[in-house]
One Martini backbone bead per residue (centre of mass of N, CA, C, O) as a GRO file, in nm:
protein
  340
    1UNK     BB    1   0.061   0.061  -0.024
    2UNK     BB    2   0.332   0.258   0.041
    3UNK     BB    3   0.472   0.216  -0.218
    4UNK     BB    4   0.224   0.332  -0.411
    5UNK     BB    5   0.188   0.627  -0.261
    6UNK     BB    6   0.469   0.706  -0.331
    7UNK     BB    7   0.494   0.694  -0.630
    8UNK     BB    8   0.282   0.937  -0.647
    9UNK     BB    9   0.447   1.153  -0.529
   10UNK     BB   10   0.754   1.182  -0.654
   11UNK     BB   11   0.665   1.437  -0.889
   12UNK     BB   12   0.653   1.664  -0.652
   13UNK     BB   13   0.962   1.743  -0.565
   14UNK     BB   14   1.008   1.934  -0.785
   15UNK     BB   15   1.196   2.262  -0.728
   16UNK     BB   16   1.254   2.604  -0.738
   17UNK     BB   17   1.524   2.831  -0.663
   18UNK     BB   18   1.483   3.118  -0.503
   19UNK     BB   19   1.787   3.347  -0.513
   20UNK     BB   20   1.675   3.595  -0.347
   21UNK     BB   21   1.631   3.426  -0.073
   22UNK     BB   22   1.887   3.310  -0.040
   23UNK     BB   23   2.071   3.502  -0.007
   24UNK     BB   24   1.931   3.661   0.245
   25UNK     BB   25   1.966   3.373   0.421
   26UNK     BB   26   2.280   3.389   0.411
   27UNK     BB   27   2.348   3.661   0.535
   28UNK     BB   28   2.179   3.587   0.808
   29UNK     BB   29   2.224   3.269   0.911
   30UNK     BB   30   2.547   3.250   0.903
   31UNK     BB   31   2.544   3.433   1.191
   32UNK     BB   32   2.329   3.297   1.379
   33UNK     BB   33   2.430   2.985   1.329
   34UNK     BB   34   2.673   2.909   1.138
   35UNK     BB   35   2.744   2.635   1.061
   36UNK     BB   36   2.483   2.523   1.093
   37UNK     BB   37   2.374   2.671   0.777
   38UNK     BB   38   2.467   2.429   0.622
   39UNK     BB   39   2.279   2.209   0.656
   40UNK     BB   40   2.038   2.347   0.627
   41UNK     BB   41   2.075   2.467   0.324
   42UNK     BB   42   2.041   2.170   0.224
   43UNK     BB   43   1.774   2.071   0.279
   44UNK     BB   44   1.580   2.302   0.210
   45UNK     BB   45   1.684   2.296  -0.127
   46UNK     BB   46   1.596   1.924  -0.067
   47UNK     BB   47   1.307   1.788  -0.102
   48UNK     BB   48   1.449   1.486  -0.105
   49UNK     BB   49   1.496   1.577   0.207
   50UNK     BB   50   1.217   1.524   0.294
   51UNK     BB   51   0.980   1.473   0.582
   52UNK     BB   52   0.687   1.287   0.672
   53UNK     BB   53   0.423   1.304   0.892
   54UNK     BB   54   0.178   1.071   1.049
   55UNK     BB   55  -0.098   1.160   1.141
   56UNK     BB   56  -0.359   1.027   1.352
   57UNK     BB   57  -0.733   0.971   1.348
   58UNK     BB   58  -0.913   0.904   1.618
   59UNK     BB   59  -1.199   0.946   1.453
   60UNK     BB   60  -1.045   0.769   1.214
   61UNK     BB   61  -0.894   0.482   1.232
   62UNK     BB   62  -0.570   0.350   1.078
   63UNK     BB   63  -0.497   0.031   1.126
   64UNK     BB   64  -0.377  -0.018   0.817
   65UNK     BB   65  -0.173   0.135   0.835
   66UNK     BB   66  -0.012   0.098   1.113
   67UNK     BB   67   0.110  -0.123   0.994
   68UNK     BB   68   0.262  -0.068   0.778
   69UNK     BB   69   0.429   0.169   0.907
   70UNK     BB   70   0.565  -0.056   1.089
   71UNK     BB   71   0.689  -0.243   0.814
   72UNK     BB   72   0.870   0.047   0.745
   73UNK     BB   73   0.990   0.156   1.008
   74UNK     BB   74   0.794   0.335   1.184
   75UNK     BB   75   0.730   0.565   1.439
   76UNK     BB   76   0.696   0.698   1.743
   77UNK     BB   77   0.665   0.982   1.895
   78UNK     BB   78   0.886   1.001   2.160
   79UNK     BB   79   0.802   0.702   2.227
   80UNK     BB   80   0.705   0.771   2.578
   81UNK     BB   81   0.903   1.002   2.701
   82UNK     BB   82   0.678   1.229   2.733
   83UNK     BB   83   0.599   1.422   2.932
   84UNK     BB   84   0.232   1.460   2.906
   85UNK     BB   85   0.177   1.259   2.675
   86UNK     BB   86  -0.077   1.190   2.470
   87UNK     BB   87  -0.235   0.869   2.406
   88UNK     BB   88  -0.449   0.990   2.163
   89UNK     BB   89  -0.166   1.072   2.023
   90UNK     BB   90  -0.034   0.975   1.641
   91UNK     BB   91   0.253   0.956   1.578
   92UNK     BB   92   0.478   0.891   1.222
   93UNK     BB   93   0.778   0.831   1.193
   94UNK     BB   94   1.072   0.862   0.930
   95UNK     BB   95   1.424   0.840   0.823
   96UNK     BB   96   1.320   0.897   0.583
   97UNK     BB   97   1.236   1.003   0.262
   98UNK     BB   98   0.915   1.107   0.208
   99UNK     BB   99   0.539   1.085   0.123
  100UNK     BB  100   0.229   1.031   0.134
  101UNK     BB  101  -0.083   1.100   0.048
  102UNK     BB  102  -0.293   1.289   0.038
  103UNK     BB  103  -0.606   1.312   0.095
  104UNK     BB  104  -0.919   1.361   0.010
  105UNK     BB  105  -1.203   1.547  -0.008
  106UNK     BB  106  -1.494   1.484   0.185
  107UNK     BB  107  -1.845   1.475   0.210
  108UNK     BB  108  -1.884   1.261   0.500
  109UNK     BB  109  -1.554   1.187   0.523
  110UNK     BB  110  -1.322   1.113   0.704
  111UNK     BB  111  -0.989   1.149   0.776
  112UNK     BB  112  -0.728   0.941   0.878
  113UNK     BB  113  -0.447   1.142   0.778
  114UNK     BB  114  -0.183   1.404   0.875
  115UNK     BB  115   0.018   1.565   0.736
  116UNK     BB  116   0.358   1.672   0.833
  117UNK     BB  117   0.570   1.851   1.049
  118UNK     BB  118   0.663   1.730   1.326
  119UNK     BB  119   0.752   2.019   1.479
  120UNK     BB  120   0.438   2.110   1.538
  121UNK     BB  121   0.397   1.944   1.767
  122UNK     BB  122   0.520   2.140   2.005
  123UNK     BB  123   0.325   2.356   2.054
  124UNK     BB  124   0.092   2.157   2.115
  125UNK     BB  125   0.250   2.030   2.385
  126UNK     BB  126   0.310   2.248   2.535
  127UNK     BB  127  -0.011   2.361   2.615
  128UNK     BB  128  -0.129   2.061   2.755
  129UNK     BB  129  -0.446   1.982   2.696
  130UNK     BB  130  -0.732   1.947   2.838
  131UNK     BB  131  -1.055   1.886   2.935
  132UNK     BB  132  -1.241   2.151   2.900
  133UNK     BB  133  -1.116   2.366   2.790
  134UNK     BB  134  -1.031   2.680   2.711
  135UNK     BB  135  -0.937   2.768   2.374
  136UNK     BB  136  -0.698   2.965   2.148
  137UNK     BB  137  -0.644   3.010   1.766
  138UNK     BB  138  -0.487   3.285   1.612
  139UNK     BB  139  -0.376   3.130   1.374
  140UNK     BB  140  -0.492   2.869   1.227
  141UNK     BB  141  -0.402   2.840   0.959
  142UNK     BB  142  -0.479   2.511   0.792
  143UNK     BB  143  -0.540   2.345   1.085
  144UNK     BB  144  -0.305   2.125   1.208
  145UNK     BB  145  -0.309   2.241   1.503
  146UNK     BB  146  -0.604   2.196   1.580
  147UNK     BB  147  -0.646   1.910   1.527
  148UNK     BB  148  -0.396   1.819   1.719
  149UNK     BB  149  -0.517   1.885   1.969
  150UNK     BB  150  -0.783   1.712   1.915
  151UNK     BB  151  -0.642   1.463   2.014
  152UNK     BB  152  -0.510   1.513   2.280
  153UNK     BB  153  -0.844   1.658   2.359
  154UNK     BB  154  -1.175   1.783   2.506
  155UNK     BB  155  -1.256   2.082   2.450
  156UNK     BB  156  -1.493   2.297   2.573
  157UNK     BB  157  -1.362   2.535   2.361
  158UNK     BB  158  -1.282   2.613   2.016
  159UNK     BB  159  -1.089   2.874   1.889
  160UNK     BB  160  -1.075   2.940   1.518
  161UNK     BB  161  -0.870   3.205   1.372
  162UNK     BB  162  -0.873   3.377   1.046
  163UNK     BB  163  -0.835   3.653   0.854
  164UNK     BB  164  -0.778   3.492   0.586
  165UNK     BB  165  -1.009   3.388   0.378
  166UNK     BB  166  -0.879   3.170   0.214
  167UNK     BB  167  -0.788   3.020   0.456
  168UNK     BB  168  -1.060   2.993   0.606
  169UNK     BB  169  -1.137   2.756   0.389
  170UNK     BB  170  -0.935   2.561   0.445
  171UNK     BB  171  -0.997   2.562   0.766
  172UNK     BB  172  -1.309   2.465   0.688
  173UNK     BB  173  -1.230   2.189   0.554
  174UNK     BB  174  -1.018   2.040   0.767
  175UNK     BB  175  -1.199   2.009   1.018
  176UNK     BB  176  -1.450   1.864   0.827
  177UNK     BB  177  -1.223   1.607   0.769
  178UNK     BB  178  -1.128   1.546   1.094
  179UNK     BB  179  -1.441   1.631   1.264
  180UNK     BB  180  -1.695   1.581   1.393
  181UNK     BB  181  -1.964   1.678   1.468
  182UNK     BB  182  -2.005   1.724   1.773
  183UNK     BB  183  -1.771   1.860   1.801
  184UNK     BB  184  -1.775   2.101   1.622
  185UNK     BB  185  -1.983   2.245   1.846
  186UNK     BB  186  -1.731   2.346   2.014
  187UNK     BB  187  -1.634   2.502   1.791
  188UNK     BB  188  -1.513   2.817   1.635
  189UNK     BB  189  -1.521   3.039   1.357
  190UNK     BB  190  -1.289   3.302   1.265
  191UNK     BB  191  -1.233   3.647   1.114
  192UNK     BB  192  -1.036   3.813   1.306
  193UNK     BB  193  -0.856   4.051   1.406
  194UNK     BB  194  -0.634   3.977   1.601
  195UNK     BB  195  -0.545   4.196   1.775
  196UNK     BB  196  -0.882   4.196   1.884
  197UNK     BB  197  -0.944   4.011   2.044
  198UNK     BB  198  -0.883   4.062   2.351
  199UNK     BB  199  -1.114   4.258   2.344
  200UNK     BB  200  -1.335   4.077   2.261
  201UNK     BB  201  -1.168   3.840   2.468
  202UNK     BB  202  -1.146   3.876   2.792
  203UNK     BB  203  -0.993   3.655   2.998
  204UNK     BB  204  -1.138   3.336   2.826
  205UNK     BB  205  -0.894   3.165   2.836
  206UNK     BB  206  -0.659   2.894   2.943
  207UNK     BB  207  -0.545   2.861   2.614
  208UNK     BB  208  -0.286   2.983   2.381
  209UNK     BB  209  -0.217   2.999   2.018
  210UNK     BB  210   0.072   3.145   1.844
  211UNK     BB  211   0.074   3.092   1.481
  212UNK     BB  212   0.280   3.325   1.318
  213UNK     BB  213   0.341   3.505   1.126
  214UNK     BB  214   0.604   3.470   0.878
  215UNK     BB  215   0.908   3.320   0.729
  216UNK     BB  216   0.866   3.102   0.524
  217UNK     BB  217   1.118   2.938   0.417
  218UNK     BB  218   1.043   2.712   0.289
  219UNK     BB  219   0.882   2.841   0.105
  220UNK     BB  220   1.042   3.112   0.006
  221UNK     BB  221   1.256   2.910  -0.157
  222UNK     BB  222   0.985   2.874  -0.365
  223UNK     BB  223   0.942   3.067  -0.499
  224UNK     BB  224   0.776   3.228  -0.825
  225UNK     BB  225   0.843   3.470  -0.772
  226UNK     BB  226   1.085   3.707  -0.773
  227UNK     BB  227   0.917   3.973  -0.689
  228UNK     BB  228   0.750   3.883  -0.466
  229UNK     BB  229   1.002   3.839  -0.279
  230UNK     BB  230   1.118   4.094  -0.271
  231UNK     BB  231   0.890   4.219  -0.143
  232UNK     BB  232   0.880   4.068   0.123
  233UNK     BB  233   1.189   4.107   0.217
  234UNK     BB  234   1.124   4.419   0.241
  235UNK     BB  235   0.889   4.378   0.465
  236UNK     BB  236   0.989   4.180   0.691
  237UNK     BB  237   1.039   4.393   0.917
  238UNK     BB  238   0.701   4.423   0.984
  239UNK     BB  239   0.646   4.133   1.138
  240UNK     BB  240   0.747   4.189   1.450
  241UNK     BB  241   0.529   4.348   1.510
  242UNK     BB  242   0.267   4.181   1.492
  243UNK     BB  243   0.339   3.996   1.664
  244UNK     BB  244   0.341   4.149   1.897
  245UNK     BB  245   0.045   4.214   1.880
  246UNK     BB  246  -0.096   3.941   1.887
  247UNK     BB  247   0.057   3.872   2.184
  248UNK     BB  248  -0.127   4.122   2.303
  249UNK     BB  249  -0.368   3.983   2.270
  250UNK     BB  250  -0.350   3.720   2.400
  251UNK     BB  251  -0.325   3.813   2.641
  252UNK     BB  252  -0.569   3.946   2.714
  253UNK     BB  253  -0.730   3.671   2.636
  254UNK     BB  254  -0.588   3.527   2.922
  255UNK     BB  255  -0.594   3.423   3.161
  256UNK     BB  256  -0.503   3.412   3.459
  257UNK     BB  257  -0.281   3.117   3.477
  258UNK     BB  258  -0.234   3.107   3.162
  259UNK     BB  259  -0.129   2.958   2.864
  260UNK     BB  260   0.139   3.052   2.610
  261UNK     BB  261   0.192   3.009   2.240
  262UNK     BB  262   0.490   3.048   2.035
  263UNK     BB  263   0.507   3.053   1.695
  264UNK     BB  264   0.716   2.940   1.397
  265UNK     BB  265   0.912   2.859   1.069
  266UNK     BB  266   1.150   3.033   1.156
  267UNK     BB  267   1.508   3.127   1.232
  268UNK     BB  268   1.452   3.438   1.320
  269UNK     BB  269   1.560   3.610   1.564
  270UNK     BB  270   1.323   3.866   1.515
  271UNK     BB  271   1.111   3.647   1.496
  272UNK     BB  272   1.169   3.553   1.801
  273UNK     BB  273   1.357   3.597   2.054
  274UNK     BB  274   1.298   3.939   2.034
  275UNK     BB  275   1.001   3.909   2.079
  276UNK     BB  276   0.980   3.782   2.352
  277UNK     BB  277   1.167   3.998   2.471
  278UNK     BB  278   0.983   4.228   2.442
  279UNK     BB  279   0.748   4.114   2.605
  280UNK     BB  280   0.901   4.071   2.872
  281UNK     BB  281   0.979   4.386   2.923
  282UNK     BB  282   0.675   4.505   2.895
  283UNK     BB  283   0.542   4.252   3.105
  284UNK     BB  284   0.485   4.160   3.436
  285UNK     BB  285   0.236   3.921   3.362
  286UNK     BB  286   0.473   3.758   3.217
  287UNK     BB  287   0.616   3.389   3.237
  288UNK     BB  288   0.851   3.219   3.209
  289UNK     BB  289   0.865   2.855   3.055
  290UNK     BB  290   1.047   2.603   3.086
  291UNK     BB  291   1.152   2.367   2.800
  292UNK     BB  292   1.409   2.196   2.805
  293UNK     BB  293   1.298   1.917   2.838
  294UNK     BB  294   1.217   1.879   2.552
  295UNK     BB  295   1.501   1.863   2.415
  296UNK     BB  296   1.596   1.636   2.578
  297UNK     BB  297   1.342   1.413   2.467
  298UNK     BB  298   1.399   1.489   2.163
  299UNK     BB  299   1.718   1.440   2.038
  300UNK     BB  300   1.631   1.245   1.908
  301UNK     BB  301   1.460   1.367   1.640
  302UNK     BB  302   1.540   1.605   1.678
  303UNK     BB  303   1.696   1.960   1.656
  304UNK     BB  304   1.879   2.191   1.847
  305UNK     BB  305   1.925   2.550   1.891
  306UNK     BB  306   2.028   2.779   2.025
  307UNK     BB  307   1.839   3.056   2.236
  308UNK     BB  308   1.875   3.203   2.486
  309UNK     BB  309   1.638   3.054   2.628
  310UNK     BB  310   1.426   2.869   2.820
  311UNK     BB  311   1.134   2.956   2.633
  312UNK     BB  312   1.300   2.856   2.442
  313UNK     BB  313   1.285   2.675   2.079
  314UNK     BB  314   1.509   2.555   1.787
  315UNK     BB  315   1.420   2.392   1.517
  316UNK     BB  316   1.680   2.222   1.255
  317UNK     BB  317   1.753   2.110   1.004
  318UNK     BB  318   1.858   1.746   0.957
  319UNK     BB  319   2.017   1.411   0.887
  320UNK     BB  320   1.727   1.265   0.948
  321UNK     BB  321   1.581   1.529   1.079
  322UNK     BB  322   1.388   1.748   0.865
  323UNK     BB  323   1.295   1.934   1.104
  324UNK     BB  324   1.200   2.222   1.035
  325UNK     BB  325   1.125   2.533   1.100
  326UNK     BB  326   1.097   2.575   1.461
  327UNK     BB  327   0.923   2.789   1.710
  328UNK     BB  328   0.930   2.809   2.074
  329UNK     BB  329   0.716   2.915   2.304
  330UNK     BB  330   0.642   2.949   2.662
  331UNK     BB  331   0.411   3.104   2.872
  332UNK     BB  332   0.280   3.290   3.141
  333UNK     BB  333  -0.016   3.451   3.353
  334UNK     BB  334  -0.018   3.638   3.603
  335UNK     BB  335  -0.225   3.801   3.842
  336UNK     BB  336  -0.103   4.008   3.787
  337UNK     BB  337  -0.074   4.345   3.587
  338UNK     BB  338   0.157   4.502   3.529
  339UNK     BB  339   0.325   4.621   3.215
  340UNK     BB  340   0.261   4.788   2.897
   0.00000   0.00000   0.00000
């Protein structure tokens, strides 16, 4: 089965590398990651060297994959050694690159299972979702990070918002496609420019998590128009700022005792640890919460690069284990006012 799966997809492998963004992220990365940043730029440049985690859906398991999965050799995340891993979350991943095709959405059938960045489900399990939570996913789409949650527990209310409309179609067919009928009842998804929640919905949340925009790596090392590269590299700087603003409508939004994740899927020091360090200076009653242990449990799987914050993770894409990049970083609300 999964033979004839990876055939069929080994031909989406061939991309153009943007060289207007390789420059830029040469001479910016090869600073701050230093020798690390030739293996990174190795992998990214090479997509036939990316590997593919698949989430398994608990919704509508598959028993008949996850046998396959495992006669290929594909390994289960963490395995068993992440303290408070939830056992209703499956994911497997393979030491080899390669992919298996996404399922078709239909309308009325649950899909088995959600390919993805293995990295990407480190916010998801730094937040700890318990039963019965109220969360929000204040940058949903395409909604992967949601869909993870809901593996995790059966949080008591689900805000997934998303301001761009056309992500936001994106974001409610992928939920539509993963998530039963009566759990949707307890999901809302919203269009509100995130900036705003927190204005909207003051100390509503006991989890948030922002999957803040930012410049996407991956992607943008495959830009296909290259005018449009460098604009965006041009406009880069702006990045920082929205983020800022971001997490400061999440802080807003999370009741006092409440925790915050923030992630990226860039190597960027000024749109990770910079962000992050001008939050812990500007808010009294924002406290950093200690991630190194995750780090620790994971170098099985991942590569992590200094971020000289005990509050910061940057997972760095490497030989045999091509995840990331992302960065992860998660904060608690204490009960003072603090200082904005």
């Amino acid at each position: 089965m999964l033979t004839q799966l990876k055939a069929k997809s080994e031909g989406k492998l061939a991309k153009q590398i943007c060289k207007v963004v390789l420059d830029h992220f040469e001479k910016q990365y090869s600073k701050e990651l230093g020798d690390a940043w030739n293996t990174v730029r190795e992998i990214l440049t090479s997509p036939s060297c990316w590997q593919y985690a698949v989430l398994l859906n608990r919704f509508n398991y598959p028993f008949e994959l996850e046998k396959d999965l495992h006669l290929k050799g594909y390994h289960t995340l963490f395995q068993g050694s992440l303290p408070n891993y939830p056992k209703s979350m499956k994911c497997y991943l393979s030491r080899t690159p390669g992919r298996i095709p996404s399922e078709r959405h239909q309308i009325g059938n649950l899909k088995k299972y959600y390919l993805l960045n293995a990295a990407s489900l480190l916010p998801v399990l730094a937040l700890e979702l318990r039963d019965g939570e109220k969360v929000l996913d204040l940058c949903a789409a395409p909604g992967g990070k949601s869909i993870a949650l809901l593996q995790c527990a059966c949080p008591g209310y689900l805000h997934c918002n998303e301001y761009d409309s056309l992500r936001l179609r994106w974001l409610r067919q992928t939920l539509e496609s993963f998530i039963p009928q009566p759990l949707i009842n307890v999901i809302k998804v919203s269009e509100l420019d995130g900036r705003k929640m927190g204005d909207a919905q003051p100390e509503m949340f006991d989890k948030v998590l922002v999957d803040a925009p930012c410049s996407n790596d991956r992607s943008w090392l495959f830009s296909s128009d290259s005018q449009k590269a460098s604009c965006r590299i041009s406009q880069r700087g702006n990045l920082p700022l929205l983020q800022i603003e971001l997490l400061r409508s999440a802080i807003k939004a999370l009741r006092p005792g409440g925790i915050l994740v923030y992630s990226t899927c860039t190597l960027s020091k000024a749109e990770n640890q910079d962000v992050i360090s001008e939050i812990l200076n500007s808010h009294g009653n924002i406290m950093p919460m200690d991630v190194k242990g995750i780090a620790r449990t994971c170098s099985h799987d991942f590569t992590f690069a200094p971020t000289g914050q005990e509050c910061g993770l940057l997972v760095i894409p490497d030989k045999g284990k091509a995840w990331g990049p992302m960065y992860v970083a998660k904060l608690k609300k204490s009960w003072s006012t603090g200082k904005w």
